[in-house]
The first five atom37 places (N, CA, C, CB, O) and aatype in JSON, in Angstrom:
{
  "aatype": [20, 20, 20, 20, 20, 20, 20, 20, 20, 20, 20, 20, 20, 20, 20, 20, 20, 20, 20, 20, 20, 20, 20, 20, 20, 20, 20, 20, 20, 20, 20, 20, 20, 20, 20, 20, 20, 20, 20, 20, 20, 20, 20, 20, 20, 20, 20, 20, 20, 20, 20, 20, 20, 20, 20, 20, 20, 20, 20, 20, 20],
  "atom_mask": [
    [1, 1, 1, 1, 1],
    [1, 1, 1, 1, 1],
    [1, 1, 1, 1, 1],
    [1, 1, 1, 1, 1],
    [1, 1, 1, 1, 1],
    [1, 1, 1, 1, 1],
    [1, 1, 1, 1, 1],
    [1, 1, 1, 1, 1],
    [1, 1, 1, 1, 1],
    [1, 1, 1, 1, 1],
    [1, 1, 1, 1, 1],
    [1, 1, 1, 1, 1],
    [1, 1, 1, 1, 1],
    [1, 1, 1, 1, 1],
    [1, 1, 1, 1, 1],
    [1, 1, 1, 1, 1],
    [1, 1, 1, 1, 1],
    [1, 1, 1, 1, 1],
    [1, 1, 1, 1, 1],
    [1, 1, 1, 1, 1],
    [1, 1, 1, 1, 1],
    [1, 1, 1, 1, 1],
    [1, 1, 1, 1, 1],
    [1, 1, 1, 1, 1],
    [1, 1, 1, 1, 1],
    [1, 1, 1, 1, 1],
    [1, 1, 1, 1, 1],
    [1, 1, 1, 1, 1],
    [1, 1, 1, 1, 1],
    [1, 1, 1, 1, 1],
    [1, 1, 1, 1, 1],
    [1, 1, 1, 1, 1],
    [1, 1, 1, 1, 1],
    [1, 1, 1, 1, 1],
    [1, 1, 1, 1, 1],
    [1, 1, 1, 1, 1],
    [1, 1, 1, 1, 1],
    [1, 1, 1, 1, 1],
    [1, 1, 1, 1, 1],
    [1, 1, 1, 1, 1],
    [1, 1, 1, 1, 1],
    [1, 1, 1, 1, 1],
    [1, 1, 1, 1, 1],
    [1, 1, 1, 1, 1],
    [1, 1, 1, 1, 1],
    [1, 1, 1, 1, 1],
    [1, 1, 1, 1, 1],
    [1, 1, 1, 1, 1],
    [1, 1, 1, 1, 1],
    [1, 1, 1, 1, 1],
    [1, 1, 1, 1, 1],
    [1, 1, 1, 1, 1],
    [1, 1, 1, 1, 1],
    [1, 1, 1, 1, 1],
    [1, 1, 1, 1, 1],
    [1, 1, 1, 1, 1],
    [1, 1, 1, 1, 1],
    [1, 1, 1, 1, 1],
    [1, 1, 1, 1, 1],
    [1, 1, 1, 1, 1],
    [1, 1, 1, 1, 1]
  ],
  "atom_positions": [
    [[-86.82, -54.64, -50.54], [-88.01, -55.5, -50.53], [-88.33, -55.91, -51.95], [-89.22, -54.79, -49.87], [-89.45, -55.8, -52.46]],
    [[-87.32, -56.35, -52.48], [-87.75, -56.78, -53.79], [-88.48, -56.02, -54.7], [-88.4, -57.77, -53.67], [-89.6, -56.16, -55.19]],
    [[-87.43, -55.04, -54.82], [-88.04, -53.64, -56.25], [-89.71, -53.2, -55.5], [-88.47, -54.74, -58.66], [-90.65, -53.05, -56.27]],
    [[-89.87, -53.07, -54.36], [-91.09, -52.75, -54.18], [-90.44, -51.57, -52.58], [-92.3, -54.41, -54.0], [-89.78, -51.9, -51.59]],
    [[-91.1, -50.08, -53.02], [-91.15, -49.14, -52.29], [-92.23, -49.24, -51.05], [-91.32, -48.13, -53.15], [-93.44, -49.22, -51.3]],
    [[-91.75, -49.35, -49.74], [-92.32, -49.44, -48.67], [-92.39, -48.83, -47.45], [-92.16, -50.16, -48.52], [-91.3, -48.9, -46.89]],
    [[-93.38, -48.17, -46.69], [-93.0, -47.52, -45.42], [-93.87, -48.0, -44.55], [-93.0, -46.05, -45.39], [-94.8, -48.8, -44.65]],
    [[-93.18, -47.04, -43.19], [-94.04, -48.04, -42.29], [-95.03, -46.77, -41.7], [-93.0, -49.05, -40.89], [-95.9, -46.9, -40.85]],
    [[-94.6, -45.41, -42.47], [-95.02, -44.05, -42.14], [-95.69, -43.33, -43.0], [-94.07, -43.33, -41.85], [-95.8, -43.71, -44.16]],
    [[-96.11, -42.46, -42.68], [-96.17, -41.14, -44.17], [-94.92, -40.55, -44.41], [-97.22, -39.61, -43.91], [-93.95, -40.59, -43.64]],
    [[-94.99, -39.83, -45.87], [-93.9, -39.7, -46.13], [-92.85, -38.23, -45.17], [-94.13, -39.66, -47.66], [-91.65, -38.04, -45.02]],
    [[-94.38, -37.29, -44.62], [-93.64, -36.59, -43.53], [-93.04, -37.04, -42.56], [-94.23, -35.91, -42.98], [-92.33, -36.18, -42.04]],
    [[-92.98, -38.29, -41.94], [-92.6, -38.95, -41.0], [-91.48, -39.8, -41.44], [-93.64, -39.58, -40.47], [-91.07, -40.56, -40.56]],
    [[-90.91, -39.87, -42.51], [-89.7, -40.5, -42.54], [-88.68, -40.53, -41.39], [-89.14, -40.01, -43.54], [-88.15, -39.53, -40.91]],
    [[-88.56, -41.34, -41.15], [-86.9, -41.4, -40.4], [-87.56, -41.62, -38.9], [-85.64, -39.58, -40.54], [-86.7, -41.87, -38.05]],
    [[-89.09, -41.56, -38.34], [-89.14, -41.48, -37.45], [-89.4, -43.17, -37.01], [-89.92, -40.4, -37.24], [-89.61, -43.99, -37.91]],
    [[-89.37, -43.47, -36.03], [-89.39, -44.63, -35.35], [-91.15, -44.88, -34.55], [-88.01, -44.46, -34.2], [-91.05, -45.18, -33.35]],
    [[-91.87, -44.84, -34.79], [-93.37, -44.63, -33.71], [-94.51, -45.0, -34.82], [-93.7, -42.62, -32.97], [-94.51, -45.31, -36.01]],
    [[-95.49, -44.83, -33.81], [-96.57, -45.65, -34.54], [-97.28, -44.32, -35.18], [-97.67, -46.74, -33.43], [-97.07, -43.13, -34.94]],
    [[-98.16, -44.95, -36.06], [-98.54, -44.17, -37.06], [-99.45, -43.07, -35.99], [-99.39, -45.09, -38.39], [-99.75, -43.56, -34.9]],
    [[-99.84, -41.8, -36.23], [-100.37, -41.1, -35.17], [-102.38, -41.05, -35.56], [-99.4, -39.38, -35.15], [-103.41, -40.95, -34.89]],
    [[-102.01, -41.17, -37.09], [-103.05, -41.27, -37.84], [-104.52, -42.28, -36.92], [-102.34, -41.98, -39.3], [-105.65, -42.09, -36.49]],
    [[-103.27, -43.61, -37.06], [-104.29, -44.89, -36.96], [-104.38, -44.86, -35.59], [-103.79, -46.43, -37.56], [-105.23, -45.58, -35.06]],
    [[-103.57, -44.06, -34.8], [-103.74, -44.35, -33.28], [-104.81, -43.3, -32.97], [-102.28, -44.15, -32.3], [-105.66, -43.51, -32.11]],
    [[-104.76, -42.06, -33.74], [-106.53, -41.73, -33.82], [-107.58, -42.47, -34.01], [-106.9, -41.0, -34.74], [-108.54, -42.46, -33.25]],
    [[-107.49, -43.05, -34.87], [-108.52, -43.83, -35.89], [-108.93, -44.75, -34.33], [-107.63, -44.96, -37.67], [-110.09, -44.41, -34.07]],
    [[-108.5, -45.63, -33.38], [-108.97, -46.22, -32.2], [-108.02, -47.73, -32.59], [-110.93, -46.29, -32.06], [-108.45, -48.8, -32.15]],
    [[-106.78, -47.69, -33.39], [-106.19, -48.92, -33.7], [-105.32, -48.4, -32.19], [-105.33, -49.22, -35.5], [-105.19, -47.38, -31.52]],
    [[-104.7, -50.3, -32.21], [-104.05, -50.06, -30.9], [-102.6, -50.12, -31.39], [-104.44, -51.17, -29.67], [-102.22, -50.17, -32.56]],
    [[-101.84, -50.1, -30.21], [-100.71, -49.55, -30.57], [-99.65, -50.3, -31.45], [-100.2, -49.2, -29.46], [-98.82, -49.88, -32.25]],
    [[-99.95, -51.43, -31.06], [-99.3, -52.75, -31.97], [-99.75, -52.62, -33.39], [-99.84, -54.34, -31.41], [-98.99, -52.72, -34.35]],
    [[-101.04, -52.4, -33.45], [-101.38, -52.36, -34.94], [-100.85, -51.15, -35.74], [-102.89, -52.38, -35.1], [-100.3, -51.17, -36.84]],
    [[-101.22, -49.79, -34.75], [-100.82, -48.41, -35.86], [-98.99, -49.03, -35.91], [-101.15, -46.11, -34.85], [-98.19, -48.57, -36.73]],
    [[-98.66, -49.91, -35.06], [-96.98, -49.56, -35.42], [-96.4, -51.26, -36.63], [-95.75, -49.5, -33.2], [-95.33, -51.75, -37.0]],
    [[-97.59, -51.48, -36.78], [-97.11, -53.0, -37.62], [-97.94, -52.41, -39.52], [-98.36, -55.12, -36.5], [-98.15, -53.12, -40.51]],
    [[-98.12, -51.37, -39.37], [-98.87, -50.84, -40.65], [-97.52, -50.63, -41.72], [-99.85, -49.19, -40.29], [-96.35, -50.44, -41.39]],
    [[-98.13, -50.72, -43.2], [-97.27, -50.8, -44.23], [-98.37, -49.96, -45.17], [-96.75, -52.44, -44.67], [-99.58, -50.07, -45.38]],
    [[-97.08, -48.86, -45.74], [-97.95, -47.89, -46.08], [-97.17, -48.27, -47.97], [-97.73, -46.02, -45.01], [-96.0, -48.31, -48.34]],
    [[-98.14, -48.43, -48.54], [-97.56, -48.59, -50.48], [-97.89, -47.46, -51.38], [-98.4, -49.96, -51.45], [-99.11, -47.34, -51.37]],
    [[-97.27, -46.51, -52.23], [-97.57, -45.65, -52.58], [-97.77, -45.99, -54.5], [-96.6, -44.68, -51.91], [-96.78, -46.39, -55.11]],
    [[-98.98, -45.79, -55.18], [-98.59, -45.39, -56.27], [-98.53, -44.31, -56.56], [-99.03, -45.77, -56.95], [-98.48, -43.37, -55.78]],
    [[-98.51, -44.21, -58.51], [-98.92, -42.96, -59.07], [-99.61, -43.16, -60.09], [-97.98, -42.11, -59.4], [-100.36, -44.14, -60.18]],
    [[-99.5, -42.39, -60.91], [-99.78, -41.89, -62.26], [-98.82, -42.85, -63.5], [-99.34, -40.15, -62.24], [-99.15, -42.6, -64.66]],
    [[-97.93, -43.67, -63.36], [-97.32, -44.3, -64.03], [-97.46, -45.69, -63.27], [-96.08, -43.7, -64.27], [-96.72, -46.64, -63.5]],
    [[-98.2, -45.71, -62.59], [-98.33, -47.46, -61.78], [-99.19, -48.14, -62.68], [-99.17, -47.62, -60.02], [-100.34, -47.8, -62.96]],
    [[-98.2, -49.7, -63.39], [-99.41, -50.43, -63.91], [-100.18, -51.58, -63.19], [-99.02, -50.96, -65.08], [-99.93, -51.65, -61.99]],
    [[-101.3, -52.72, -63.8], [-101.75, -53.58, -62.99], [-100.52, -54.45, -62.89], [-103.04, -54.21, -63.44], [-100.29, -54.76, -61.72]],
    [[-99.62, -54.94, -63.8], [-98.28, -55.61, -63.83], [-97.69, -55.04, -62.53], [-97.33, -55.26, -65.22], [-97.39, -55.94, -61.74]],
    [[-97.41, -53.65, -62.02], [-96.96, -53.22, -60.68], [-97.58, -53.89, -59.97], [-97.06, -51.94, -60.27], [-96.86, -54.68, -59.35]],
    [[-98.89, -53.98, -59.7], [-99.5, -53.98, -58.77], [-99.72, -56.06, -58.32], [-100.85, -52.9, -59.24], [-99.98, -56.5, -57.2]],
    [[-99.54, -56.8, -59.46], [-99.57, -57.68, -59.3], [-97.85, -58.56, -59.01], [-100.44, -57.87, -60.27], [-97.53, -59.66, -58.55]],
    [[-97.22, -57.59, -59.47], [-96.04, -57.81, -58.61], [-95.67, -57.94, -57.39], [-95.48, -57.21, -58.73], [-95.11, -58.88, -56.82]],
    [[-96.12, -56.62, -56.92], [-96.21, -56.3, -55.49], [-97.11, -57.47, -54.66], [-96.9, -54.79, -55.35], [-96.59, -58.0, -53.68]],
    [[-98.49, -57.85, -55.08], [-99.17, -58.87, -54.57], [-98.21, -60.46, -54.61], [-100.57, -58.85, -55.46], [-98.64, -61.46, -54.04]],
    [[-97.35, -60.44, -55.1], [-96.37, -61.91, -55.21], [-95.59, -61.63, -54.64], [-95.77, -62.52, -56.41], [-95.17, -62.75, -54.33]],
    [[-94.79, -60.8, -54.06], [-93.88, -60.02, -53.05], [-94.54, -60.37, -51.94], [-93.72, -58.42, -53.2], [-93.96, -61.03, -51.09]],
    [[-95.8, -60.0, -51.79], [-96.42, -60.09, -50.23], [-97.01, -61.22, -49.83], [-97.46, -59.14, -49.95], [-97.26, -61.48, -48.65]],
    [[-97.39, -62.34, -51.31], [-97.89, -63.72, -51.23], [-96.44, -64.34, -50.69], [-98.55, -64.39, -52.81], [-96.33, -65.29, -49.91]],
    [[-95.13, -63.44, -51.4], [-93.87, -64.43, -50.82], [-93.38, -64.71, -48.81], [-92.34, -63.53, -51.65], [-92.44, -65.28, -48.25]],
    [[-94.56, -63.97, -48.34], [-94.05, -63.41, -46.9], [-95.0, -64.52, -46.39], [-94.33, -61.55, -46.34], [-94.42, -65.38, -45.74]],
    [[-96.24, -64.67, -46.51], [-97.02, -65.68, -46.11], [-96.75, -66.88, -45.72], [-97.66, -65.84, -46.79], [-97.67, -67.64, -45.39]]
  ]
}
């Protein structure tokens, strides 16, 4: 995805295929907990990251 780290899970849930269990608590429906995109920073993330990532996701629009 264009130098940009993405899931559609937490990171305990790698590899699994299903909707988030989180958001299907939360009262999202099932389409939504399973169309979620989860972005992680850190401690070394700059606003330059972050405005990257926002032109990555302006490119999908």
């Amino acid at each position: 995805l264009k130098g940009v780290a993405v899931s559609s899970g937490s990171a305990c849930s790698s590899g699994k295929v299903t909707a988030s269990h989180v958001l299907s608590a939360m009262g999202h429906a099932p389409t939504q907990a399973q169309s979620a995109l989860r972005f992680s920073t850190g401690w070394n993330t700059t606003d330059a990251d972050i405005v990257s990532l926002a032109d990555v996701m302006r490119s999908f629009s």
